[in-house]
N, C-alpha and C positions, 0 to 999 in steps of 0.2 A: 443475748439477754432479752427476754418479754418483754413484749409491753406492758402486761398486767406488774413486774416485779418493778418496772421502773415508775407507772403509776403510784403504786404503791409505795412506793422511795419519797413521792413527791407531793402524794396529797394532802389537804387538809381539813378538818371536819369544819363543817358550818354551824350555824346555829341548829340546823336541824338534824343536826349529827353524821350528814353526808360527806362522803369520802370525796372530795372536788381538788384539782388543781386551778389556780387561780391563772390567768390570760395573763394577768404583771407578772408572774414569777415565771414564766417562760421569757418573757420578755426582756425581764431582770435577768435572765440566764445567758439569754443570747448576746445582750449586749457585753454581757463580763468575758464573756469566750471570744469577742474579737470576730462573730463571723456576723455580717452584715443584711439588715432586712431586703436589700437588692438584690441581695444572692442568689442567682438564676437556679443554683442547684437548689435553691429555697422557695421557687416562686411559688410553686403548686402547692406545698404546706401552707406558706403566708395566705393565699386565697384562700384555702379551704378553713384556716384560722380565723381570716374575717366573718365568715359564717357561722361560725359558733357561739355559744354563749361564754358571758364573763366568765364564769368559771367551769371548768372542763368538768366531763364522767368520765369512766372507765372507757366507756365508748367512745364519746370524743378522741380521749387520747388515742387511740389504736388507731381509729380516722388518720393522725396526723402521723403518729409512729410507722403505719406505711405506704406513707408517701416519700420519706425519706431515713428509712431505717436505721442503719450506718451511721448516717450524718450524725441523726438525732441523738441516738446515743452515745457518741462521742461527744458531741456538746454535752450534753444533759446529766456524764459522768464524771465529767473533766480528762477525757482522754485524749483533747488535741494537742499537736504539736509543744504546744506550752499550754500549760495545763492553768497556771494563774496567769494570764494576759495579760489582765488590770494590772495587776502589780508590775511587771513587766515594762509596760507600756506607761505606768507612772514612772519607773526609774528611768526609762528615755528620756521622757520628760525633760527631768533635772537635769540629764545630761547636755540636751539641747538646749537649755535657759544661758548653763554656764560656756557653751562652746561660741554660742550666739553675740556674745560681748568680743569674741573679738574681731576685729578689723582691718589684719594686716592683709598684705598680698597685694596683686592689681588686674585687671584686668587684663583681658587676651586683647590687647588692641589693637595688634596686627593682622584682626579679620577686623576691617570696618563696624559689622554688624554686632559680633559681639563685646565693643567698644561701647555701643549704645544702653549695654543691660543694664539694671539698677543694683549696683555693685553689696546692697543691704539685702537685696534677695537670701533665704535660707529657707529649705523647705528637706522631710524628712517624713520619708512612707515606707513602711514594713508592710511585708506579706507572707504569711508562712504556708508552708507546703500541705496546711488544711485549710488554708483561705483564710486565717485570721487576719483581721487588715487594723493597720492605725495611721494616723496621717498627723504631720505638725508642720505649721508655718505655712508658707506659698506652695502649696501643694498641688495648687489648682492651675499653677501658674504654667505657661509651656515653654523652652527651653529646646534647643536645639543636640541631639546627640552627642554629635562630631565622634571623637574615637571610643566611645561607649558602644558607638556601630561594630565595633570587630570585633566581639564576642561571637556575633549573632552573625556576620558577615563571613566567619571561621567557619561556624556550624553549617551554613549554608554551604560552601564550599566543600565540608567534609559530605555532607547528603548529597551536592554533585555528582564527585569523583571519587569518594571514600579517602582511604588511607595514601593515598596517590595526592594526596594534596603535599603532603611532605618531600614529594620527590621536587616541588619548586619550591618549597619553604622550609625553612629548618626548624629547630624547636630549641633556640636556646636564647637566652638573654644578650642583649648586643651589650651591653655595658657603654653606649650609648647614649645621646639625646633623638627622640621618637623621629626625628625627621635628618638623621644623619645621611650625607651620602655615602653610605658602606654597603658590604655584601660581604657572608661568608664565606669560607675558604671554598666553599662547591660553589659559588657565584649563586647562593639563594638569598632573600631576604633573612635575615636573623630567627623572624619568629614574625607570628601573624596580628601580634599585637601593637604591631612598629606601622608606620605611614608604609613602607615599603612592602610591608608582608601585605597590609589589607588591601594594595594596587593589587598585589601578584593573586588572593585570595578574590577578587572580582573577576579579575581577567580566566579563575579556572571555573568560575561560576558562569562564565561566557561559554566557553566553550560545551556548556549546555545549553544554558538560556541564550540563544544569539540574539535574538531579537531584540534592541535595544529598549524600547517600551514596554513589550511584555516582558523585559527581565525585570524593571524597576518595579512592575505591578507586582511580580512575585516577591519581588524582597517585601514590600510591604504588605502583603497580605501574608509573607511568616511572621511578620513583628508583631502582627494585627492579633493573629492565632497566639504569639506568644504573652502579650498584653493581655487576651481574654475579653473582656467588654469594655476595659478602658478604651479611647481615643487614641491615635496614631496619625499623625501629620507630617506635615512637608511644608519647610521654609521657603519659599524662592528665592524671598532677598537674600539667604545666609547661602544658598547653592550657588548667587551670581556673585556673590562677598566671596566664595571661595575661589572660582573661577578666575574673578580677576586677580588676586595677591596669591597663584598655585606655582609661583615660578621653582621652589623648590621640590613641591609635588612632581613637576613637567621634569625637573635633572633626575628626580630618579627614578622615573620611568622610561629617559633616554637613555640610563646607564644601565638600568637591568635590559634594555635592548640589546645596550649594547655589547653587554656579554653572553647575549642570548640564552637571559633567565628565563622566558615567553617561551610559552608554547606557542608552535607554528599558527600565521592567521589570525595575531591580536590588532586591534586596531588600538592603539595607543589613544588617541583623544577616547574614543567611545571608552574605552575603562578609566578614565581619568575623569570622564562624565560622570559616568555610574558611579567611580568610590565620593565624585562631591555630591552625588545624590545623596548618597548612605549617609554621610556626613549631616545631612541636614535634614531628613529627619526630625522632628520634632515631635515633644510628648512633655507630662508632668511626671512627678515624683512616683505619682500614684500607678500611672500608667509602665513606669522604669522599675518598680518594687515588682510586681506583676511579674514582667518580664526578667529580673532575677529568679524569682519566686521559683521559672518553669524552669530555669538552669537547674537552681536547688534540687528540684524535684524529677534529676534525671531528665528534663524536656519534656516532661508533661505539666500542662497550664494547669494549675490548680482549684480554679474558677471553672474550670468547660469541663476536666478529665481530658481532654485532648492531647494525643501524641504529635510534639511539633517534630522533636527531635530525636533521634536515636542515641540512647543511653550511652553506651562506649565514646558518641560524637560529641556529648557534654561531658564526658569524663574527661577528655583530650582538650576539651575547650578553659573547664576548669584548671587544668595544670597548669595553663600555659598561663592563665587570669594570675594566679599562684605567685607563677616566676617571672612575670612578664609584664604584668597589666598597668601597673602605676609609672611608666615609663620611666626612669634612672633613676626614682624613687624604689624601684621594687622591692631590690634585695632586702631595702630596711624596711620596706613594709612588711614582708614576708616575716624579720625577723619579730618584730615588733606587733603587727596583728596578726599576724598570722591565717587572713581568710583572704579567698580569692573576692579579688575586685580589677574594677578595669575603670580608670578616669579618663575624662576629656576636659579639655580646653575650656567649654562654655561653662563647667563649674560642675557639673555632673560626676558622681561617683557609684558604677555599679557594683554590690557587694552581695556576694551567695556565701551563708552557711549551710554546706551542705547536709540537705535532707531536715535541716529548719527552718530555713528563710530567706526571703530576697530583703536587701536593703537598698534605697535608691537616697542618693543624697545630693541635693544644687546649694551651691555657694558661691557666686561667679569669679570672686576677689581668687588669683591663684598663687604661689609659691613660685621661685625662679625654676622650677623642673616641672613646672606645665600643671600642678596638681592641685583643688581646692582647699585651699587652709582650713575652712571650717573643717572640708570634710575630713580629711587625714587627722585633725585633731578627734574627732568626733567618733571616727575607728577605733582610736590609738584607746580615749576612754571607755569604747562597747568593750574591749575586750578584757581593760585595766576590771571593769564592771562584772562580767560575765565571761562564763567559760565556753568562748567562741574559737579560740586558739584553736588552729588545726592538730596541735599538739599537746596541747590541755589532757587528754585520756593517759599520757604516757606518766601523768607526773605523778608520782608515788604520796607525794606530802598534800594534806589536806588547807586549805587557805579562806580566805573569806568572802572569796567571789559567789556569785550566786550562775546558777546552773536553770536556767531556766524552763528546758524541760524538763527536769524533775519534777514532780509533782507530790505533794506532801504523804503518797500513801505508795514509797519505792521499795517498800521490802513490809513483812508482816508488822513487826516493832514498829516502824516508822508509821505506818496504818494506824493500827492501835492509839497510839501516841497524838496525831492527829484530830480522830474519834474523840478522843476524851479532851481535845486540848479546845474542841470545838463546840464541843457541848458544854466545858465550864467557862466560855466566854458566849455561849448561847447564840452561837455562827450558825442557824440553821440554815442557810445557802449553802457550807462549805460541808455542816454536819450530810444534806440532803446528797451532794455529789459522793460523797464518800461510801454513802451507804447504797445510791446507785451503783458505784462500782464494784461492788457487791461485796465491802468491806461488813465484818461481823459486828453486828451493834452489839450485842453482849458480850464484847471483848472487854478484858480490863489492865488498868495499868498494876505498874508491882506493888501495890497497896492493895489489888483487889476490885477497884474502885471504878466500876462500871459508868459509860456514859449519863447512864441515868440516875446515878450517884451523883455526878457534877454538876447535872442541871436539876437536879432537885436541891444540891448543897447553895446555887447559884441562882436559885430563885426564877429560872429559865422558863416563866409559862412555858410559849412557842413552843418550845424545844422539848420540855418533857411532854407533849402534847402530840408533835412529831416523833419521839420515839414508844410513846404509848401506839399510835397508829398502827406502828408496825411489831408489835405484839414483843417486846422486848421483855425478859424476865425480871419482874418485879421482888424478887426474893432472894438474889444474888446477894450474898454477907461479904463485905470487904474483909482484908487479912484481920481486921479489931474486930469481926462482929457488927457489925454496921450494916443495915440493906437500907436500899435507896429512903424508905418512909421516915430511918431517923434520923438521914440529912436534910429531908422535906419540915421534919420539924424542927431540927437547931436552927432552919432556915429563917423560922417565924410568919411564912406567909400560910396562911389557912386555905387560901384558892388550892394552893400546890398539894397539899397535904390532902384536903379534899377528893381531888382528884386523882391523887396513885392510892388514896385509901380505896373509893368507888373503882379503881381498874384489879386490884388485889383482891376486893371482895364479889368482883364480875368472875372470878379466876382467871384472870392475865388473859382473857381472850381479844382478840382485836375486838376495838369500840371505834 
């Protein structure tokens, strides 16, 4: 799409009859889209925006249109991930006001440090695979990983050694508690979302990274790449909390010794070190959504464009989130939300829909199967809410959830339908995206009844103002015989009538 045709979508005449886009209505835009003034894939636009004047020319706009072409236009048409954010992100809202009353559960206080949290913490940060971001609560606040590390800890392990990671680790559900002493019928750990797979998934990460310093700096300089600009930390006190109360970590890593699940040359403390590194970790909501986000998105960060991971490696990572991730919660996760997530201890929940969004959620109070109550209630309603089910596509019957990436213009009718439904409520923000994306302004509903019909009928300055701009036909007869001038008069405003009489006796040319 031009810059000139999206111009054109978006300007408005001044008093001196200039075609200008105004600096708030980009601003207005960007902020309803969810992508953020920080936005490093934004910085060069945002700079070269502070240099221009209040309201934009044709030239201006093209100025900013390439610097970040792509981007723009998906913003500016409503083509991202989720098309209405706002709304979106106001239905979290609600959801989070009502999950946030309650108070069961208790703390992990068999790690000292996370004994200490402030148990009324709750915090809730979305990130979609175009970088739309929104944040609610303690969001700012840092938190410790713990078994949210084995997602990213799997991944790593698969970039290792590739598919060869399965030959020490299985890929099934233990039907288990996360920290049982068991192993399956091949003497591997169950799957790598268990305490025991994520030892065995460091120790193969060793046998490339030997080094025990330089391996810790590569783990977190992938978290780093998978975060993007957010912040990425390290607890000490939660890594020496884990060390001293590890005695059940230390049995099963003597017993997968001892049936010689290890590959040859592991040093057993030194991986028992590194997985309580991983474990401690620290980051915010914001930082956790991110790092879903790059899962959703195939392994690439969606803030940088960066490849962390190798596609098929989060495809594998994802299933096992799927079947595995909620530790003896899963199965009824699986059935009940149906999206891969992976919880920890300290209160954390990581959740990927894929190829829409990372979700990151802290609530530290947990459930007797290790998992935070806010947050499993708080899934349980995203999906009661929204069509996130990994199984939602299959269902034949229509219901009253909302679909979030649809966007109001999914087929022609529904375009149309929109158009007009936006021009007789005189939405020129939603009329403006619509006609950006290069929906037909002289389409009509089954009465005939053109946009310019509605906001003539509706008294719509703005709007028929904006649809005069871009040269809509003024002499379109609805199925009664009716063209736009004698709803401008049933109207009774004279400004309106005025002005589509002055554009009808210009000959409909753009003014």
């Amino acid at each position: 799409m031009t810059a000139s045709f999206l111009f054109k979508a978006f300007a408005e005449h001044n008093q001196k009859n200039e075609k200008l886009i105004p600096k708030a209505l980009i601003f207005d835009v960007l902020e309803k889209s969810g992508i953020r003034k920080d936005d490093k894939r934004l910085a060069s636009f945002f700079n070269t925006l502070k240099t221009l004047p209040v309201n934009l020319s044709e030239d201006d706009f093209e100025k900013l249109q390439g610097l970040s072409p792509a981007l723009l236009e998906q913003i500016l048409t409503g083509q991202l991930t989720i098309p209405r954010f706002d709304e979106f992100c106001h239905d979290l809202s609600g959801l989070y006001e009502i999950v946030k009353e309650n108070r069961s559960g208790k703390l992990a206080d068999y790690i000292p440090q996370l004994a200490k949290v402030d148990p009324e913490k709750f915090a809730v940060s979305i990130c979609s695979v175009d970088g739309q971001r929104f944040d609610l609560g303690d969001f700012d606040d840092f938190f410790c990983v713990q078994s949210c590390s084995k997602p990213i800890t799997y991944c790593l392990a698969l970039e290792a050694i590739g598919e060869a990671v399965h030959k020490y680790v299985g890929a099934e559900p233990s039907g288990k508690t996360f920290n049982e002493l068991t192993l399956n019928a091949k003497g591997q750990p169950h799957n790598p979302m268990i305490n025991a797979g994520a030892i065995m998934c460091g120790a193969l990460i060793s046998t490339v990274h030997k080094d025990a310093s330089n391996r810790f700096d590569y783990v977190m300089k992938m978290w780093k790449e998978c975060a993007g600009p957010e912040r990425i930390g390290f607890d000490n006190a939660v890594y020496l909390s884990e060390k001293q109360t590890a005695d059940r970590n230390y049995a099963l890593a003597y017993f997968m010794r001892e049936k010689k699940s290890f590959p040859k040359g592991i040093d057993l403390v030194d991986i028992l070190e590194f997985y309580f590194q991983c474990c401690s970790i620290e980051l915010n909501t914001k930082a956790m959504a991110v790092v879903a986000a790059t899962l959703a998105n195939g392994g690439v960060c969606p803030l940088t464009g960066e490849q962390v991971f190798r596609s098929d490696h989060v495809k594998n990572c994802l299933s096992l989130m799927s079947s595995c991730g909620m530790y003896d919660f899963s199965g009824e996760f699986a059935f009940k939300v149906g999206i891969p997530a992976k919880s920890g201890v300290s209160g954390g929940i990581m959740l990927v829909v894929p190829n829409v969004i990372g979700m990151a959620i802290w609530s530290p109070r947990l459930d007797e199967l290790g998992n935070s109550v806010r947050g499993v209630e708080l899934c349980t309603k995203l999906t009661e809410r929204f069509k996130f089910h990994t199984f939602d596509s299959t269902l034949g019957l229509k219901d009253d959830r909302k679909d979030p990436r649809r966007g109001a213009y999914e087929s022609r009718l529904a375009g149309t339908m929109a158009l007009c439904l936006a021009a007789s409520e005189g939405d020129l923000t939603e009329l403006r995206r619509l006609v950006g994306r290069g929906l037909d302004a002289n389409a009509c509903d089954y009465d005939g009844r053109t946009p310019l019909h509605l906001a003539c009928a509706g008294g719509h300055m703005q709007t028929l103002r904006f649809l005069i701009s871009i040269g809509v036909d003024p002499n379109r007869a609805d199925r009664f015989g009716n063209k736009p001038i004698d709803d401008a008069r049933r109207s009774g405003k004279d400004e309106i009538i005025s002005i589509l009489q002055d554009y009808i006796n210009a000959g409909a040319r753009n003014i």
